[in-house]
N, C-alpha and C positions, 0 to 999 in steps of 0.2 A: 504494500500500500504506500501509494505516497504519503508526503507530510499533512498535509490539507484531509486527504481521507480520513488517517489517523484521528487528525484533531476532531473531525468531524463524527465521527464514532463513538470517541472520548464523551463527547458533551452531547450526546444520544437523550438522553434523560433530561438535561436541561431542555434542550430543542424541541423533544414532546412535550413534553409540560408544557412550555409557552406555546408553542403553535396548537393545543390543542384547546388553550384558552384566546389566545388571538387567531381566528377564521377571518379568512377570507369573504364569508359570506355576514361579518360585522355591517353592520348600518355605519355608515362613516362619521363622524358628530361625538357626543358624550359617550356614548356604547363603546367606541374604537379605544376612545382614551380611558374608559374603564377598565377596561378590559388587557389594555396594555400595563397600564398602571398595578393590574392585579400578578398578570406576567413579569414583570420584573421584580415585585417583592417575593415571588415565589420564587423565584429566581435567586435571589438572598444578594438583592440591591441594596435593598434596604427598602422604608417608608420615605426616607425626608429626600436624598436622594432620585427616587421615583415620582416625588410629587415634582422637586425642581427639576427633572428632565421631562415631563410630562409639559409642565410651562412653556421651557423651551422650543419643546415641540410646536405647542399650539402656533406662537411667535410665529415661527417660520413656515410652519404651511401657512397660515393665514397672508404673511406676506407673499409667499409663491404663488397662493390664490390656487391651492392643492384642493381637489373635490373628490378622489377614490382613496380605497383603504390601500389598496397596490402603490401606489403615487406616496403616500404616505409615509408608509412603512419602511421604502425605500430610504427616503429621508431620517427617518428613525435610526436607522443602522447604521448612516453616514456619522449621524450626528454622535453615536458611540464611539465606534471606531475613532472619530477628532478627538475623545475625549479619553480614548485609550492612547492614543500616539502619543508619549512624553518621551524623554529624551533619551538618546538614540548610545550605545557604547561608541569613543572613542574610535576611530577607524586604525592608528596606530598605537602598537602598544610603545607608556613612555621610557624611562631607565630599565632594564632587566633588574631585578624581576619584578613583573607584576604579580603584585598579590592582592588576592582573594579570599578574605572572610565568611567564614560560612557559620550564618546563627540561626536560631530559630531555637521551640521548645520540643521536649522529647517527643517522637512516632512519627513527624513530618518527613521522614525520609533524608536528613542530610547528607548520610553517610555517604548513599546509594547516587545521591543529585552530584553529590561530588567525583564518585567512582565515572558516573556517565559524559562528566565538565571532562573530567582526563580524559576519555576514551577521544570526545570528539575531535580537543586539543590536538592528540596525541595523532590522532586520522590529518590533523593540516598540518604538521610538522613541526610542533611545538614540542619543546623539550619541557617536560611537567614534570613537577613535585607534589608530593601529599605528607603534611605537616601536621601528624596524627596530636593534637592540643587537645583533643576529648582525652582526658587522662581521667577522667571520674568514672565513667557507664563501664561495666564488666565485659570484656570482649570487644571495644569501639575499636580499640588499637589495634588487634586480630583482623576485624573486617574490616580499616580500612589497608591495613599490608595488602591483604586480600586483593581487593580493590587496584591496588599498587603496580601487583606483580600480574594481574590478568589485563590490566594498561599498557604496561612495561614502561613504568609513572618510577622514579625516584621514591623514597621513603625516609620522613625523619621520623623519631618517635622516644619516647622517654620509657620508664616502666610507668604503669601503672597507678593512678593517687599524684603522679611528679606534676609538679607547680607546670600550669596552662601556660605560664607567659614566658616560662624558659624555655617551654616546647617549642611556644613561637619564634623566641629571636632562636634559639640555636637552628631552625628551618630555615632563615629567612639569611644565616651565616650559612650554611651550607649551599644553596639557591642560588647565593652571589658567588661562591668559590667557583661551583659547579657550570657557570653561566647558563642557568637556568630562563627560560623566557617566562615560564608561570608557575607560583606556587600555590596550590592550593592549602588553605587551613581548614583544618575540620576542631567544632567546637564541641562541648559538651551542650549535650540540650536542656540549658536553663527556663528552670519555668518561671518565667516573667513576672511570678510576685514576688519570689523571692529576692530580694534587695543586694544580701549579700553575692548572691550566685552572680546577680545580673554586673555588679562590682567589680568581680572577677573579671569578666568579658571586657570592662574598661581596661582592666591594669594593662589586658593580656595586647591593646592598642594603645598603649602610652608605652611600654616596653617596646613595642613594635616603631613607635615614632621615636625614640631616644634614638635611633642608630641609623633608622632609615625614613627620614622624614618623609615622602612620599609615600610612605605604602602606611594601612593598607590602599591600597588604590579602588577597591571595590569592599564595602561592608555588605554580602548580600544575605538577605532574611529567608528562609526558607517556610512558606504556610501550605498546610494542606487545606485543600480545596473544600473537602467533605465537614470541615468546622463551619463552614458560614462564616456567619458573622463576627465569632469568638475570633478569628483572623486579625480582625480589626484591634481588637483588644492586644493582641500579641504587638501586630505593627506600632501601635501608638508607642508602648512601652521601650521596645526596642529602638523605634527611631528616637525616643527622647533620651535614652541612654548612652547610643552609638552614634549615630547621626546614620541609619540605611542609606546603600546609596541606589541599590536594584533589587526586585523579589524574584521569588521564583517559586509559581504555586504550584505544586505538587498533586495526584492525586484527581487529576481532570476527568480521567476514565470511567466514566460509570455515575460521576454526582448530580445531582440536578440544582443542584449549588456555584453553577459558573458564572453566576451575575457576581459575584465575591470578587473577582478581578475588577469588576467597573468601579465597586464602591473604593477597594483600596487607592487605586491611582487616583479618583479626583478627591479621596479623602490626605491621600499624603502626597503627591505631586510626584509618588516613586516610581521611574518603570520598571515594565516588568521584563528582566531581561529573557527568562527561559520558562516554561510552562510543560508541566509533564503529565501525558498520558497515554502512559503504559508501563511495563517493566523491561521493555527490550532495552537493549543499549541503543537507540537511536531512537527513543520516546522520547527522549527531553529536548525539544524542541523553540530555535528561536521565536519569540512572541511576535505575531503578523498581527496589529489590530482587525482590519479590512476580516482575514483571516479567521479572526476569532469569533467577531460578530458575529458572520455567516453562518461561521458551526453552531452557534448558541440559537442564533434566531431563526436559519431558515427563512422561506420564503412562505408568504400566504396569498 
């Protein structure tokens, strides 16, 4: 399958859902935008969200002077897609190495987001590292070696319990000897209330910048998709903590929960660099707004 099929497969469940509460056979007027407006909160947009792009909407057909639900709906998808397009990665990478933070809270799949970043790297001819700094969870460091040697990815790693921010710089000293183009770090997966954990993930990027003032170069958040809205909860914490600078939602396969991309980006300005759905190694795929809409919303 191509990438586009994929996606589109992925978000199966979202896309019935919504197109089977927006029909084509809607009365175009109040009905259209009810009906929409019910489709994207099901959709886990949210309510507040939903109502101010429902406005939007009106705005703009009325001034196009738009009178079918096809005509419409067109524009609906546009106007998502505008509102999913935020800023774009970097086209060159800058000093070697680029490094890449990888956060989020425990089950989102880090380990794995990370293991498939190396594989695609590793397919354009990147020389990668994996900078196993989860030294808390039992077995992180096992699967990501794992992860490592089925790449043919570099590995740095400590035992076990050993201080997260030592992990980092002795990776990030190894990266530079090695002349490494990208390091990946894998974190432990802090749960977002806790103060102290979230502390840790600071020191382990002040350690990081005492030596190499430029990195990390990318903070990315990893959410799963199948949370909803709880996503948001995570994002907020985390970016008030770190400063995020791209996410990458996990878990697109099978949820009817893919409205959760719309709300995060106009909620925190982040984009979304990677979106995964599936478990192959070629599921984790660059974020196409145009792209995404279409797999979520379909045509009516």
């Amino acid at each position: 399958m191509n990438l586009f099929t994929r996606l589109k497969e992925g978000l199966s469940k979202t896309r019935s859902q919504i197109t089977s509460i927006v029909g084509s056979d809607s009365n175009f007027g109040e009905e259209f935008y009810e009906s929409l407006e019910e489709a994207m909160i099901s959709a886990d947009i949210g309510l507040e969200l939903s109502l101010e792009i429902i406005d939007r909407l009106k705005f703009e057909i009325n001034s196009l002077k738009i009178d079918s639900v096809h005509e419409a709906y067109t524009i609906f998808k546009q106007m998502l897609a505008k509102d999913l397009d935020v800023i774009k990665m970097p086209e060159e990478f800058p000093p070697k190495p680029w490094v890449t933070m990888v956060v989020g809270v425990n089950g989102v799949g880090k380990t794995t987001t990370i293991g498939k970043m190396a594989h695609e790297l590793r397919q354009s001819g990147k020389k990668v590292m994996l900078g196993a700094a989860d030294t808390f969870r039992a077995g992180a460091i096992e699967q990501l070696r794992i992860w490592a040697q089925r790449t043919e990815s570099q590995f740095v790693s400590q035992h076990e319990g050993a201080d997260a921010a030592s992990v980092a710089f002795d990776s990030i000293e190894a990266a530079k000897a090695r002349d490494t183009d990208v390091l990946l770090l894998d974190t432990a997966g802090r749960l977002h209330t806790k103060v102290n954990l979230m502390n840790e993930l600071q020191k382990i990027v002040k350690v990081i910048r005492r030596n190499t003032p430029h990195a990390p170069n990318e903070i990315l958040l990893v959410v799963d998709a199948t949370t909803g809205q709880n996503a948001l909860k995570q994002a907020k914490v985390f970016n008030d903590i770190l400063g995020i600078t791209g996410l990458i939602i996990t878990k697109l396969d099978g949820t009817a929960k893919g409205g959760v991309a719309l709300a995060l980006t106009k909620t925190f300005g982040i984009p979304i660099r990677k979106i995964g759905v599936g478990e192959g190694l070629d599921d984790l795929q660059d974020f196409d707004p145009m792209d995404y809409v279409n797999a979520m919303f379909g045509d009516i």
